[in-house]
N, C-alpha and C positions, 0 to 999 in steps of 0.2 A: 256564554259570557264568562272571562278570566274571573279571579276573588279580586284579582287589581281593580277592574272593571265595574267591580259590584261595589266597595267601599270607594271610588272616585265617581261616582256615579254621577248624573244631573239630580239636583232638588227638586221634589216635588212641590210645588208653590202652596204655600199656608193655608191659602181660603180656597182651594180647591176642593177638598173634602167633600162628598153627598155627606149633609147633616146626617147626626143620629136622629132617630123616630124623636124623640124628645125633646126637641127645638119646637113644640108646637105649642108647650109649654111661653114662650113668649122669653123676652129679658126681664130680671128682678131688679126691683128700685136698688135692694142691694142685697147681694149673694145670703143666703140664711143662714142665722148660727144658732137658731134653734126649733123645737118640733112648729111650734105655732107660727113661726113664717115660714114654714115650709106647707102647713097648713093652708095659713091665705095664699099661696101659690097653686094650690092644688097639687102635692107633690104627695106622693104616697113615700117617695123614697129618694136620695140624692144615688145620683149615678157615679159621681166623685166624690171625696171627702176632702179637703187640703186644710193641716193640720200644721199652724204657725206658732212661731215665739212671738210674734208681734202682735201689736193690738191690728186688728182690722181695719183700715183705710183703704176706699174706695177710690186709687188715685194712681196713676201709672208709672210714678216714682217711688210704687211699691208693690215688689215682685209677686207678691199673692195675688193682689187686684189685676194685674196682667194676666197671671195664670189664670187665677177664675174666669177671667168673661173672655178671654180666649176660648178656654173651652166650651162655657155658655156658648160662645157665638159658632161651636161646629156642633150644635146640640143637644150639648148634654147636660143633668142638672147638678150643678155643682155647692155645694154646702162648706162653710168654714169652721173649721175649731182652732177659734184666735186665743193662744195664750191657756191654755187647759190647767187644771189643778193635775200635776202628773206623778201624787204621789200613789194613787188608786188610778184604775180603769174605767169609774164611771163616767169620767166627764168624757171619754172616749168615744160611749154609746150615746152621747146627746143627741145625734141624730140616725143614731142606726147605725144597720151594718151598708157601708157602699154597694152599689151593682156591680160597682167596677175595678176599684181601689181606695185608698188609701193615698195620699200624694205629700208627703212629710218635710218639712225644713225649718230652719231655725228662725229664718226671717230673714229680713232686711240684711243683718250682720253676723258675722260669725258668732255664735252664745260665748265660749273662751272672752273673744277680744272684748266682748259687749260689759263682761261680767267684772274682769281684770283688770288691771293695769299695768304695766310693761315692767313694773315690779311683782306683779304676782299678788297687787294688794284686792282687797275686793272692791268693788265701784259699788255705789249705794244707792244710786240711779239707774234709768234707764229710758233712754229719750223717747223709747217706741212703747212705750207704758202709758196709759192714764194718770195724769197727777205727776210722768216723770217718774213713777215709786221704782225702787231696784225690789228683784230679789219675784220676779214671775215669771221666770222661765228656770230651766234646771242646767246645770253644768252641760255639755255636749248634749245639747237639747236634742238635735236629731235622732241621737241612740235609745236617749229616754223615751221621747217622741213614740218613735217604732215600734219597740218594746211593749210600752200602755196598745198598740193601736192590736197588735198580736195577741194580746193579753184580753182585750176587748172580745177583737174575730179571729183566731184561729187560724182560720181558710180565707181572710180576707187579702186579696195583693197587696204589697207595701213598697210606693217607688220613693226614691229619694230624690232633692232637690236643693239649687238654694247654694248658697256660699259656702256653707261650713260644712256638706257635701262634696261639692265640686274640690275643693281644697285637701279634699281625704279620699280620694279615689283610689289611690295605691297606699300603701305603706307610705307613710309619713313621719318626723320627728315634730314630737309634742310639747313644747314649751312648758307647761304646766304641770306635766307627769315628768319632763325632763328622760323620754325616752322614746325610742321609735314605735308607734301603733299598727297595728294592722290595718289594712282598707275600712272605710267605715262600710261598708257592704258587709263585713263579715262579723264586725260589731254589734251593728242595729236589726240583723237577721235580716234583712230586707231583700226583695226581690228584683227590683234594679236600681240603678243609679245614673240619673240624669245631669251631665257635668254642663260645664258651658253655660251661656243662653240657650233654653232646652226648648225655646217656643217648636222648634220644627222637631226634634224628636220626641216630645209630649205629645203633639195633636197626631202623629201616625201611630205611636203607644196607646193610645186610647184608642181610636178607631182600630185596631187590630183586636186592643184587649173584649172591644165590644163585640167582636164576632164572632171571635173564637177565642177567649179566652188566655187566660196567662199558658197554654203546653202551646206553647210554639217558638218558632226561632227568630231571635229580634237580633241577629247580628251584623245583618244588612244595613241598620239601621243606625247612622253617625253620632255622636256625642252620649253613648250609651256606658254601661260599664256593667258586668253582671259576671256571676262566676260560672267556671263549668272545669270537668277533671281534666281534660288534655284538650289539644291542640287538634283539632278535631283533620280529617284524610281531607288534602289538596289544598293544606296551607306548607310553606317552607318556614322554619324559625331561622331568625335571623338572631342569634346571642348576642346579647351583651354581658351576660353573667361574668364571666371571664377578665378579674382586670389583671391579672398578670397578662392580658393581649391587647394590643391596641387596637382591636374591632372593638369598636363602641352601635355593633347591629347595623353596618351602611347595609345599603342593598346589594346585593352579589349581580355580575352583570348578566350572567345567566337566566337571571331570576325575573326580567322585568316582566313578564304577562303574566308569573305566577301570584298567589295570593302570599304575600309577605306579613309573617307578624313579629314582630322583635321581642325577645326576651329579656324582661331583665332580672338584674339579680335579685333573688327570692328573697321574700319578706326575713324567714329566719338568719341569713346573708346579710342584709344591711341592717340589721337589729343590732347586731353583733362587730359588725365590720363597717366602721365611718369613713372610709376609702369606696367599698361599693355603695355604701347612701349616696355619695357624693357622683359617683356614677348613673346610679339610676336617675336623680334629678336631672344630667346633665342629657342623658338619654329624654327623659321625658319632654322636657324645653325644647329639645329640637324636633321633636315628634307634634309640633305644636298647628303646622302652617296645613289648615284643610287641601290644599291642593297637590302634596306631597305625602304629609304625616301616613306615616303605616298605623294598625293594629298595635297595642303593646300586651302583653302578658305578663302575671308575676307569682308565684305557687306560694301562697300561703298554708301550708299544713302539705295537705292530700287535695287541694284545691288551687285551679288558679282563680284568679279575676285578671278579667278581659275586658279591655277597653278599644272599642270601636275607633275609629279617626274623628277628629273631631268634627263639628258641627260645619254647613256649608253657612255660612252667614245669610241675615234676611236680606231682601232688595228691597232700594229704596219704595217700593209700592208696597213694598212685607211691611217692613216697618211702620209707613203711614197706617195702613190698617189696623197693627195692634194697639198705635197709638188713640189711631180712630174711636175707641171701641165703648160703647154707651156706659163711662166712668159715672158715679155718682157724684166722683171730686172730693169727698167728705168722709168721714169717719163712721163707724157706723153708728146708727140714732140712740144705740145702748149705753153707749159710752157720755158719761156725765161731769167728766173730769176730760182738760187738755192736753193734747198730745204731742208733745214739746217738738219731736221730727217733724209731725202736720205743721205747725205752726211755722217750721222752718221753710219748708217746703210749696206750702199749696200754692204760692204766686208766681212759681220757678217752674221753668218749662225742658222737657230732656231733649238735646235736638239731635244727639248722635251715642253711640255705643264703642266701647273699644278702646283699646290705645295700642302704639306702634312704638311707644317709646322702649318698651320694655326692660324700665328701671327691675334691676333686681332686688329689689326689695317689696316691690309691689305687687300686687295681688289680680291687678284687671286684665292683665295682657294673658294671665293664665287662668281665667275665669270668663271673661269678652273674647278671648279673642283679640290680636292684633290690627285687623281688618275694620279699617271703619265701617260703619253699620249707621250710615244717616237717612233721616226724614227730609222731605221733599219741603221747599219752601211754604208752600202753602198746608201742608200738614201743620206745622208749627205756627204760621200766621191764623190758622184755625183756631189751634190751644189757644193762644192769648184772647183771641177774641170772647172764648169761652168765658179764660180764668174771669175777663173785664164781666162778662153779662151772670156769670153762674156762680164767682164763688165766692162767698161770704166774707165781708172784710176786706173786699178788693181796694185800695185808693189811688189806684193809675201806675203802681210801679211793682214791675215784672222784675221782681228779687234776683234771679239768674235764669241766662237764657246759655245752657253750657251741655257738659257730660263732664264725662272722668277727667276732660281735658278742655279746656274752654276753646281751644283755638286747630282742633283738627277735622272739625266742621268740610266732608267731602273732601279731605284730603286722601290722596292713597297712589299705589303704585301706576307711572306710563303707562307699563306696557303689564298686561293681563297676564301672559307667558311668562313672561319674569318673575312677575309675583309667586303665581303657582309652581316654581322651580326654587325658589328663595328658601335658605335656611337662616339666615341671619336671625340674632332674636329680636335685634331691633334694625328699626327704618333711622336710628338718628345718633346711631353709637355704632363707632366713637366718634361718625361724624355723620352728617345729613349724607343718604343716599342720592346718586345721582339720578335714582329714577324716581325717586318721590317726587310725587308735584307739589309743590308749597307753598300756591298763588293761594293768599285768603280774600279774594275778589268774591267770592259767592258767599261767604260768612259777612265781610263788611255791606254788600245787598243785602244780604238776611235784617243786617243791625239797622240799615234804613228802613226797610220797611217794617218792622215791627217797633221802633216808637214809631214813627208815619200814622198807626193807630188809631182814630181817635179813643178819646178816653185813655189812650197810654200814657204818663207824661215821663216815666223813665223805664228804662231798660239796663237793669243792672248783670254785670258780666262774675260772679262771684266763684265760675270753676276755676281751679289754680290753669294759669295761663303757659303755655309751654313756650319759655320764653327764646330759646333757641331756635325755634320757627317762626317765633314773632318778629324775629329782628329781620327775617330775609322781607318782610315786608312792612316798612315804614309807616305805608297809609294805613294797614290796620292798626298799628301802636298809634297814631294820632287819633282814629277813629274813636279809639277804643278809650282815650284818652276823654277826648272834646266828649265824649257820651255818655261813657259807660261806664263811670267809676266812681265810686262815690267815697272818694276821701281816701284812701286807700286803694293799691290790690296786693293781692299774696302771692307770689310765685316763689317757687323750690328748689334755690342751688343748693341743698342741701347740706355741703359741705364745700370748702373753700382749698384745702389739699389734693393732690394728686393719688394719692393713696386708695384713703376712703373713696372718693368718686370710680376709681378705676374700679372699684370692687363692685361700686352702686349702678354700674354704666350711666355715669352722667356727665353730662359735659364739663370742662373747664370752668372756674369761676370768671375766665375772660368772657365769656358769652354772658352772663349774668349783667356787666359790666357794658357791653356794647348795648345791649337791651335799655339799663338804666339811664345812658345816653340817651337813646332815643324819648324814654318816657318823660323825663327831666324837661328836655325841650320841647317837647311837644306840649306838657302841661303849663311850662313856661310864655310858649305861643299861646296858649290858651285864656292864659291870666287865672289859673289855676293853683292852689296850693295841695298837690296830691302825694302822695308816699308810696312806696312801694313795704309791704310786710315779707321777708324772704322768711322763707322755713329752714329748719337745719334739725339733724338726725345727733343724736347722741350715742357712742357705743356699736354704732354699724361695726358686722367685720371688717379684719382692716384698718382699721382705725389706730391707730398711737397716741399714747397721752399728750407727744408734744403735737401732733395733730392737730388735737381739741386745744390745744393751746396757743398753737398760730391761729385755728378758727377765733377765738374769744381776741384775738389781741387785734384780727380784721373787723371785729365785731366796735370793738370799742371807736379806733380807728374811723370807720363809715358813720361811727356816731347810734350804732344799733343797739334797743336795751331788749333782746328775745323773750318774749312772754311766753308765747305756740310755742315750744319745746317739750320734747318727749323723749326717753331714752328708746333708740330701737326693740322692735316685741319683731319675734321670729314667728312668722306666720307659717301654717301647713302647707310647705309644698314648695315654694318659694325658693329663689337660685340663692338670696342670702342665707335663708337657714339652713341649707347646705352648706353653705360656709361654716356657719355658727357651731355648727353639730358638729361637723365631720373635724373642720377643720384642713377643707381642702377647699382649692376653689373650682367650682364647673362649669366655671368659664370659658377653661381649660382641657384640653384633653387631659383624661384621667387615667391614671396606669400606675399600677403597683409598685415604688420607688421612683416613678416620675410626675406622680400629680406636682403640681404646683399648693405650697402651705399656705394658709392664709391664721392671723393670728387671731382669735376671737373674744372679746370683751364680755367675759363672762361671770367675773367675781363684783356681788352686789358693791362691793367701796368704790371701784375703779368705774362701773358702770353710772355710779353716784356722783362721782369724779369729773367724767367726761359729762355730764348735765350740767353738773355744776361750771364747769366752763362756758357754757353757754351765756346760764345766768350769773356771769361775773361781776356783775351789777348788785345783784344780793347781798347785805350784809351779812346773812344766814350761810352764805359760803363762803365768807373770807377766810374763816377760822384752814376748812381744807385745804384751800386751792393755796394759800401760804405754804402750808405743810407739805402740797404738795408740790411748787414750784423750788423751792428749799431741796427738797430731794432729786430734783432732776436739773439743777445745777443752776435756774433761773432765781436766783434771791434779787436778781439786779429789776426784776417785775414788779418786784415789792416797792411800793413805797408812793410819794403824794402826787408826784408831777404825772403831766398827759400821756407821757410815755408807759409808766406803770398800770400795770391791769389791777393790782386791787393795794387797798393801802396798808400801811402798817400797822392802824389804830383800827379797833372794834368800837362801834357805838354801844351804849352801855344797853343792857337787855337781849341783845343779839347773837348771832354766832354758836347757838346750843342746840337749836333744830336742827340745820344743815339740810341740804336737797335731798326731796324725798319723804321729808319726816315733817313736812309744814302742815298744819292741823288746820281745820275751818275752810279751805279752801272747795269751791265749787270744781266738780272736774269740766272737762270741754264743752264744747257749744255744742249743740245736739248734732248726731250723724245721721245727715240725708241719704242720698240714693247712692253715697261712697262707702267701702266697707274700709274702714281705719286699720292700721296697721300705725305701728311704731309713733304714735300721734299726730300723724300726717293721713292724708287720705291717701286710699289704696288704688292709685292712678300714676301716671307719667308726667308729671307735669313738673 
């Protein structure tokens, strides 16, 4: 067999595994997190460790609780260290040394974004805490993480996981440090790193690690990342290093049976050079689509790191299973304060994985995967029946029944062949592909029968809805309308300019427009008084003051006063913060005097500036957004009539704070199973 052959290979199906000896042990009420219910288990020892930022919740819109009783469920016993004290190593050893590893991640959210705010301020909460309290998990929890668990065992294996993993697989630029980092593999000293949805390359990770141990070769194995010195006999490098050339690493045509890995440019390279940053992202994005993607490589020091192609996605019978899988639903019994994500969550059902949109500024498309990954109807019509008979506090309404994206529910490419030859980063930019299917006939059956229920009396739709797909079919806007809405929904034309969106790949604000049509009258048929909430980005690259300034003046206009407003936070990894950083865009082919510029909002006033456009509504911004339209030649804005975006007069008391600087305020509504970026969630929608 070619090395083509070995990384395109067929997936080995999830629940196929002979258990480990240790499934005889039985399933735990709930995974143990410490010596005495590992005791009433009859456990002499956990065979896994997995060591979280988050508090513990038993509940499958939280990635720990999936990991653990996945692996419970191929036999192994797995133990939790939720939230540790990680200024010392002993809370490390609460349950011992593993059999097997070590399994590290931040949680639910990247620690950065969790911790921050898109100013750099510090947030003094934290949704995934007891009591909401900020300030129990440490900066780059992962690396801290690894570190205590090395410090702990020595000789123990240490894999990585998790968002704020997957987001640092390579060299990355760092918001917070305001510089490019190395791989967090090389950071956290850890021994591999699991990107993607790692359910199928964690359960062959473990069963290998269980039989022989971490000395062997895991590079067969998809959605992986680990280092090694060179480029091991009967692979061909494919360079991207090189940007005075315009090989951006295609495959040479010579080359197709051989094992192909692309090169790019080296860590101490794009540390130094914001032209090859801008490169390797743009390299890495396309390196995205599992039935294509090569190997990439990248030398840090006297080392590379190696990352495998990504993960094959589950099938829908993969999926039903890990969904399946004997939750507790609950938090764990230790906990005696509420958990403001649980609270958000426990009635809300996940019905699909992924997105196709692949806004550049979002975080799912390069964390999921593009490729929808849905549960089978009756998988889902299970959960609810559960949430109704099992979870505490039920009273008949199934809070969201969605994913990253409310409405790609079994959407995905004709033809199979197409797909798997597809580089495009998205199915919907700059306009719907012609092979995407876009019937939502199987989501609007899903929406019947699950209020159909009994015991349901509502079904609320609360994932941001992608409304440029919703418009190609009407009956689900009515649907969705007559059902499932409850006073509101929020959808995200983000920005209302041609500029910014071209940078954001997001549609026209005409599509937002045709969409509202639709919703207007259908709730109008309905006898309905409902709203639509739009989101909008502040400071994206690309972006122009007078940008934000036709935004706020459509704003005012439609009659919209933005509350949900957040200045863009450049996430790790991300095609925007390539923009951000480099200052090129990788949208683009990228070549040394031919990238394409892109301008980047990076000075705290302007950034301040462009928010406060938003909130033009504010008295607290009249004071700048004057100063500021005075200087770009708009003083005709000023002043009392419908026409003017803010007045001339200040209410007395006001105007001193300005955006930003407003004190007593609570920050956002808790984040569920989305990882936030830029104060939006980290999806397509």
């Amino acid at each position: 067999m070619t090395k083509a052959a070995e990384t395109r290979g067929a997936a080995k199906p999830l629940f196929s595994y002979r258990k480990h000896w240790a499934h005889r042990f039985g399933v735990a009420p709930f995974l143990p997190m410490s010596r005495a219910e590992m005791d009433t288990l009859g456990w002499d020892s956990c065979d896994i460790i997995l060591v979280t930022g988050d508090a513990y919740i038993d509940h499958p819109s939280f990635g720990m609780a999936i990991i653990g009783r996945l692996l419970e469920a191929q036999g192994f016993r797995v133990g939790i260290i939720a939230q540790p004290d990680w200024r010392d190593a002993s809370a490390f050893r609460a349950l011992g040394k593993p059999n097997l590893f070590f399994g590290v991640t931040s949680g639910n959210m990247d620690s950065m974004v969790n911790r921050y705010t898109s100013d750099r301020r510090l947030r003094h909460n934290d949704s995934y805490t007891p009591g909401g309290e900020g300030g129990k998990r440490p900066d780059r929890s992962v690396i801290v993480y690894a570190q205590r668990c090395r410090e702990a065992f020595p000789d123990a294996p240490i894999l990585l996981g998790g968002i704020e993993s997957s987001l640092r697989r390579i060299a990355h630029y760092d918001y917070w440090s305001d510089k490019v980092r190395r791989s967090i593999l090389f950071d956290a000293k850890a021994d591999l790193l699991l990107y993607g949805n790692a359910e199928r390359a964690l359960v062959e990770v473990a069963h290998r690690i269980a039989k022989r141990g971490m000395a062997q070769d895991f590079s067969d194995i998809r959605g992986l990342a680990f280092t090694r010195e060179a480029t091991p006999e009967g692979w061909l490098e494919a360079s991207a290093e090189d940007i005075d050339e315009p090989d951006e690493g295609r495959m040479r045509k010579d080359a197709q049976s051989e094992g192909v890995v692309i090169r790019l440019p080296a860590f101490e390279q794009v540390a130094n050079d914001p032209e090859s940053y801008a490169r390797a992202s743009r390299v890495l994005h396309r390196e995205s689509n599992p039935g294509n993607a090569r190997p990439l490589t990248q030398r840090h020091g006297t080392r590379d790191i190696w990352l495998t192609a990504p993960p094959i996605p589950l099938t829908m019978a993969e999926m039903d299973g890990v969904y399946d899988l004997p939750f507790a639903r609950a938090p764990h019994p230790s906990y005696t304060q509420a958990i403001p994500a649980w609270e958000m969550i426990r009635h809300s059902v996940t019905i699909m994985r992924g997105c196709f949109g692949g806004c550049s500024f979002c975080s799912i498309t390069e964390h999921e995967g593009r490729i929808i990954q849905s549960r089978s109807e009756g998988s889902i019509l299970k959960e609810i029946e559960t949430i109704r008979d099992k979870t505490e506090g039920f009273t008949g309404i199934i809070s969201d029944i969605g994913g990253p994206t409310a409405n790609m529910y079994r959407l995905a490419c004709k033809d199979r062949e197409t797909e798997a030859l597809c580089r495009r980063p998205s199915c919907v930019y700059p306009d719907i592909c012609k092979n995407l299917e876009t019937s939502h006939d199987a989501l609007i059956q899903l929406y019947r029968k699950a209020r159909a229920i009994p015991g349901v009396k509502k079904v609320m739709v609360a994932s941001g809805v992608r409304y440029d797909l919703a418009v190609k079919s009407p009956a689900y806007v009515r649907e969705l309308v007559e059902h499932h809405v409850g006073g509101y929904l929020k959808i995200a034309p983000e920005h209302t300019e041609s500029g910014p969106l071209s940078k954001m790949m997001k549609p026209g604000i005409g599509s937002y427009d045709r969409f509202k049509r639709l919703f207007d009258a259908a709730a109008q048929a309905a006898k309905k008084q409902y709203f639509l909430i739009p989101y909008f980005i502040a400071a994206h690259p690309g972006t122009s003051d007078e940008d934000m300034m036709n935004l706020a003046l459509w704003l005012k206009k439609n009659g919209y006063r933005a509350d949900q407003v957040q200045t863009y936070l450049p996430s790790p990894m991300a095609l925007s913060t390539a923009m951000y950083h480099s200052g090129f865009n990788p949208l683009k082919p990228v070549r040394r005097g031919a990238s394409e510029k892109v301008d980047a909002v990076k000075g705290l006033r302007q950034r301040r500036l462009h928010k406060a456009f938003l909130r033009y509504h504010d008295p607290e911004n009249w004071p700048v957004l004057r100063e500021a339209l005075k200087a770009m030649g708009r003083a005709d804005l000023i002043g009392p009539g419908k026409h003017h975006l803010v007045p001339g007069w200040q209410p007395a008391g006001t105007g001193k704070a300005g955006e930003g600087r407003r004190t007593g305020q609570k920050s956002a509504r808790p984040q569920s199973r989305e990882f936030r970026t830029n104060g939006l969630r980290s999806r397509g929608s």
